[in-house]
TORKOL-4160 file (C-alpha; in steps of 0.2 Angstrom, whole numbers, padded with zeros to 4 digits, m for minus):
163
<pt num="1" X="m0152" Y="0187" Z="m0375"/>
<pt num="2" X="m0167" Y="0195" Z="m0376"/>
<pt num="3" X="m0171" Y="0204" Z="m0394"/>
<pt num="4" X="m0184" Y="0218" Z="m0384"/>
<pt num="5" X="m0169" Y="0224" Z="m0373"/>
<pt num="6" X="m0164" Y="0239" Z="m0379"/>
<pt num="7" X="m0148" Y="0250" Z="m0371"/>
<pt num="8" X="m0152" Y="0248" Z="m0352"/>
<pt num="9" X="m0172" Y="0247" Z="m0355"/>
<pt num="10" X="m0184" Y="0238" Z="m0363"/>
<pt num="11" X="m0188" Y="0243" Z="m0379"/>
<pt num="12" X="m0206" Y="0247" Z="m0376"/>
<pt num="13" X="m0213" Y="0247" Z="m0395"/>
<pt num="14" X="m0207" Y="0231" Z="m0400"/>
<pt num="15" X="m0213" Y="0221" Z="m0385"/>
<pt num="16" X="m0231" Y="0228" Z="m0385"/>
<pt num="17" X="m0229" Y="0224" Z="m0407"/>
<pt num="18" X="m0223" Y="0205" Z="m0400"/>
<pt num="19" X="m0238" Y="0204" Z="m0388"/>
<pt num="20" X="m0252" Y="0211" Z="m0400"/>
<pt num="21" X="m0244" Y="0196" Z="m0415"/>
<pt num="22" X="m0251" Y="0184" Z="m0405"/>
<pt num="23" X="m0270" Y="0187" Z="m0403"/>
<pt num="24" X="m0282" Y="0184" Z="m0391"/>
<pt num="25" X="m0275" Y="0180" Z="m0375"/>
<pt num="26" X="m0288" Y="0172" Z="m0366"/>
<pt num="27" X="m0301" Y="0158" Z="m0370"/>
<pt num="28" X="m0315" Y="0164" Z="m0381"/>
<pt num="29" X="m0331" Y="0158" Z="m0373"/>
<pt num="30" X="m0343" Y="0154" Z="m0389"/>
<pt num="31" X="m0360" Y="0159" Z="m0378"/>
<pt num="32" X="m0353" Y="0174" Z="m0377"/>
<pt num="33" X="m0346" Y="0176" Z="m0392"/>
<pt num="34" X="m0363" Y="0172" Z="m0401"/>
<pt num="35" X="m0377" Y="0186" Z="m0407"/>
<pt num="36" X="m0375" Y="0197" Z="m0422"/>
<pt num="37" X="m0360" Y="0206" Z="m0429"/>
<pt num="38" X="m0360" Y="0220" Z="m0440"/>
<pt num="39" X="m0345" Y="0222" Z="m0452"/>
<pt num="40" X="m0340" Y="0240" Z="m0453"/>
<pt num="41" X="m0320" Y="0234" Z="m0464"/>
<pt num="42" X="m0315" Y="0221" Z="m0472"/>
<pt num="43" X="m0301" Y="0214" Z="m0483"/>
<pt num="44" X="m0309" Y="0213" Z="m0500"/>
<pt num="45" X="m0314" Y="0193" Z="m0504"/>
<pt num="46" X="m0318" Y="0184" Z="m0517"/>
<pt num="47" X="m0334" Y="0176" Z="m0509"/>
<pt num="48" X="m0344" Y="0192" Z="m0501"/>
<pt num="49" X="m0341" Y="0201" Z="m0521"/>
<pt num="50" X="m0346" Y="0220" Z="m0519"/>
<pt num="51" X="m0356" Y="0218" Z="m0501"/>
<pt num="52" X="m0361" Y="0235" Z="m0491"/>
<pt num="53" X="m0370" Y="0227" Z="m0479"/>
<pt num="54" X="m0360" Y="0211" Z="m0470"/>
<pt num="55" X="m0367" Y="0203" Z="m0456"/>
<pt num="56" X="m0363" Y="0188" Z="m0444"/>
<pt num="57" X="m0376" Y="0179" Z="m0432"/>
<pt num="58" X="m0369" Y="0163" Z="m0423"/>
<pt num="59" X="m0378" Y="0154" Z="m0414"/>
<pt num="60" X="m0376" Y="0137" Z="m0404"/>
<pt num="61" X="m0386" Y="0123" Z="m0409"/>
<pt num="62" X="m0384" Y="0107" Z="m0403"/>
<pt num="63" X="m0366" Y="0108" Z="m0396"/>
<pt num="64" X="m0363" Y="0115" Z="m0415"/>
<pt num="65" X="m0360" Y="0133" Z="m0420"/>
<pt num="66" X="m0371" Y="0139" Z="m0433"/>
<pt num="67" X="m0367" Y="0153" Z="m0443"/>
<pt num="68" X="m0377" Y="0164" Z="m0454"/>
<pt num="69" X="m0366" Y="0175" Z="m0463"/>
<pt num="70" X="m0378" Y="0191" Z="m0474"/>
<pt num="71" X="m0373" Y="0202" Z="m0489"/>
<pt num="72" X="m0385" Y="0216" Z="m0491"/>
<pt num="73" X="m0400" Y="0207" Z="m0494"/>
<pt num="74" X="m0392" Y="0189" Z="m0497"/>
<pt num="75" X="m0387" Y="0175" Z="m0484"/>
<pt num="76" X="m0377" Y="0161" Z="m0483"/>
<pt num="77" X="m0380" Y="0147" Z="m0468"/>
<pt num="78" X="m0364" Y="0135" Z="m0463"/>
<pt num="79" X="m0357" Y="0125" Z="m0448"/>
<pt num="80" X="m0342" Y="0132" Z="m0437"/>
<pt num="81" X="m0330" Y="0122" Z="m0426"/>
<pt num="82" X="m0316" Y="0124" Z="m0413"/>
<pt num="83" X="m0299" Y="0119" Z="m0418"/>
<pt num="84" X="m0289" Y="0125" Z="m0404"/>
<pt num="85" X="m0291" Y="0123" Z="m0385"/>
<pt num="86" X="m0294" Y="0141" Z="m0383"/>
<pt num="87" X="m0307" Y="0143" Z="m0397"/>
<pt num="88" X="m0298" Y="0157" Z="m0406"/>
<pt num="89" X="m0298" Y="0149" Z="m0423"/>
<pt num="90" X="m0312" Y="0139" Z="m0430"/>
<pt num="91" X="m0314" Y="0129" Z="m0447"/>
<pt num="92" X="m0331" Y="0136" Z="m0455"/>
<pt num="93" X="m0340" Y="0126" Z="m0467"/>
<pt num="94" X="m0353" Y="0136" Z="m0478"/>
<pt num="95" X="m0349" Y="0120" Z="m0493"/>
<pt num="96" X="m0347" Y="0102" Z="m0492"/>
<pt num="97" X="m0329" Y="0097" Z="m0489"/>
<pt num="98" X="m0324" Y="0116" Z="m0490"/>
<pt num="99" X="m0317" Y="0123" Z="m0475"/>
<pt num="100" X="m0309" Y="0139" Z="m0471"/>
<pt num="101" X="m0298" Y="0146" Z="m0456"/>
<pt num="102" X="m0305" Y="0157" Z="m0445"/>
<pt num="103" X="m0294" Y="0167" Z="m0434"/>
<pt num="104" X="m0301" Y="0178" Z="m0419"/>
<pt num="105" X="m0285" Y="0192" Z="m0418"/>
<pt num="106" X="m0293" Y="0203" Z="m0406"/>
<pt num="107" X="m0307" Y="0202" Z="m0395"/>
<pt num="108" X="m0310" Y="0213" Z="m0381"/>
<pt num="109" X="m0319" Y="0208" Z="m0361"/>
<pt num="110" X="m0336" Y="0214" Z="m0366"/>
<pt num="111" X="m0338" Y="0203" Z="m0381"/>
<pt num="112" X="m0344" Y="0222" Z="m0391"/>
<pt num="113" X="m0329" Y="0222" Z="m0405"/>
<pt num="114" X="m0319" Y="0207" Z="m0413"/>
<pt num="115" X="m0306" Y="0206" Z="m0427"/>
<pt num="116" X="m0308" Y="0191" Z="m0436"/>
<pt num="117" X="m0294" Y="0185" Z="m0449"/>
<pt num="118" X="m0284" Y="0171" Z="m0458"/>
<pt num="119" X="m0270" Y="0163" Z="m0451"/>
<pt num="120" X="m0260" Y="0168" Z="m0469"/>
<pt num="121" X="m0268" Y="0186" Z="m0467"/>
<pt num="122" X="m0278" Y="0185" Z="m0483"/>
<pt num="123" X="m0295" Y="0190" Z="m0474"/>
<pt num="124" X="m0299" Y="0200" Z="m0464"/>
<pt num="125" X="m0316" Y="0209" Z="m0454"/>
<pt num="126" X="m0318" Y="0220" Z="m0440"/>
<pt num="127" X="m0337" Y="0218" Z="m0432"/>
<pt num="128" X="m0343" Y="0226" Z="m0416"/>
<pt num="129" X="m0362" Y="0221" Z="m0411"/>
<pt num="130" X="m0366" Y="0238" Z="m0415"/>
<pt num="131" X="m0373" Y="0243" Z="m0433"/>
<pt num="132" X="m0361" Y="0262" Z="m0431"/>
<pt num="133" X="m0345" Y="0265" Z="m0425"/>
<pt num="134" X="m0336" Y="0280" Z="m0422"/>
<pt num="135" X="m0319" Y="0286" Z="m0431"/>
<pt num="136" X="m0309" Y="0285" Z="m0417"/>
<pt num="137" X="m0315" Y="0267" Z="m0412"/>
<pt num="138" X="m0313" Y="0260" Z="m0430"/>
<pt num="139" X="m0299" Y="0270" Z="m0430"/>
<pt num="140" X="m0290" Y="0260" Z="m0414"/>
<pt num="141" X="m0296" Y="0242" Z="m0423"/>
<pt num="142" X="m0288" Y="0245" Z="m0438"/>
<pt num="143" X="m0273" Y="0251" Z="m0429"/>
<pt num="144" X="m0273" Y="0232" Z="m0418"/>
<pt num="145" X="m0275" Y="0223" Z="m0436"/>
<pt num="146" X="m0261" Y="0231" Z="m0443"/>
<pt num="147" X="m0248" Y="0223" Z="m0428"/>
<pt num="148" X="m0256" Y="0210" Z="m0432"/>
<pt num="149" X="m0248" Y="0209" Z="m0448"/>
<pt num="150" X="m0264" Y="0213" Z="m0460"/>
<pt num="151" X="m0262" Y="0225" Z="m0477"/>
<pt num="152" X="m0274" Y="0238" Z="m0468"/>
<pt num="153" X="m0274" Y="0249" Z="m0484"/>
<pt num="154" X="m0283" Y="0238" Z="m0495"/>
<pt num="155" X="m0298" Y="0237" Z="m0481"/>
<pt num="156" X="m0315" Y="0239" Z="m0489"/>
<pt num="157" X="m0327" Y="0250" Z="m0476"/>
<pt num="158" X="m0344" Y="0242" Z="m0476"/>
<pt num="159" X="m0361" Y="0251" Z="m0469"/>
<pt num="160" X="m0363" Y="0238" Z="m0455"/>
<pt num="161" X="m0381" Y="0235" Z="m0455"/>
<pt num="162" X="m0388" Y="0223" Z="m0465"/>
<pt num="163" X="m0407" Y="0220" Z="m0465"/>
C-alpha cells in the first residue's frame, strides 16, 4: 500500500515533501562544487559566534578538498572528505581528530545555490556564489530547508560578503 495514495489520486503534497527529505539527487561533482560561497542564512552555531560575513572557498589540492571557511575578517583553513559514493555528505576537519558531518540538501544544475546541513539537522547554511540575493530567491531556499526537516525560524541572515 502506498502512504502518498490518496482517494483515487496521488496525494501530490506529500510525495513532493517525500522527495525533497531526501536531498540531492544526483552526484555532486567536487570541481564543480568548488570556488567561493557566500552565506546569506544560517542555523545559529556555536563555532561561527556572532558572524555577519560567512564565507566558504573550497578548493582541490592534491585529490584533497581544502576548505577555508571566513567570519568577517577571521578564517579558519581544514580538510574535507567524501563519505558517500554520491559526494553529498563529507566529514570536514578544521581540528585534529574533530570531524563534523557535512550534509549537501540541495543543490541546484548550475552549481550557483546550495543548502548545506547536518544529518541531525542541528546546522544549517544557505550560500549561493553570489555576495546578494533577492527575497524571493532566499525566500524559495528557505522554503526547500524546511522540507527538509530544519527549524527555519531560528535562521540567522548573514550579509554574504566577506572581505
Amino acid at each position: 500500500m502506498n502512504r502518498y495514495k490518496r482517494g483515487k489520486g496521488w496525494h501530490f503534497d506529500n510525495f513532493r515533501h517525500y522527495l525533497a527529505s531526501k536531498g540531492v539527487k544526483t552526484k555532486v561533482d567536487l570541481n564543480k562544487y568548488k570556488g567561493r560561497w557566500y552565506s546569506h542564512a544560517n542555523l545559529p552555531a556555536w563555532f561561527q559566534g556572532n558572524c555577519k560575513k560567512i564565507s566558504a572557498d573550497y578548493k582541490n589540492t592534491d585529490g584533497k578538498i581544502k576548505v577555508v571557511n571566513k567570519c568577517d575578517s577571521k578564517s579558519i583553513e581544514g580538510e574535507a572528505r567524501s563519505v558517500s559514493k554520491d559526494n553529498r555528505n563529507l566529514k570536514v576537519k578544521f581540528f585534529p581528530f574533530i570531524e563534523g558531518d557535512y550534509k549537501i540538501e540541495h543543490l541546484d544544475r548550475k552549481y550557483s545555490e546550495v543548502i548545506v546541513g547536518h544529518p541531525k539537522k542541528k546546522y544549517l547554511w544557505i550560500m549561493t556564489r553570489n555576495k546578494k540575493i533577492s527575497a524571493v530567491n532566499l525566500k524559495r531556499l528557505i522554503s526547500i530547508a524546511k522540507k527538509r526537516g530544519y527549524d527555519t525560524s531560528r535562521l540567522k541572515f548573514n550579509k554574504g560578503e566577506t572581505q
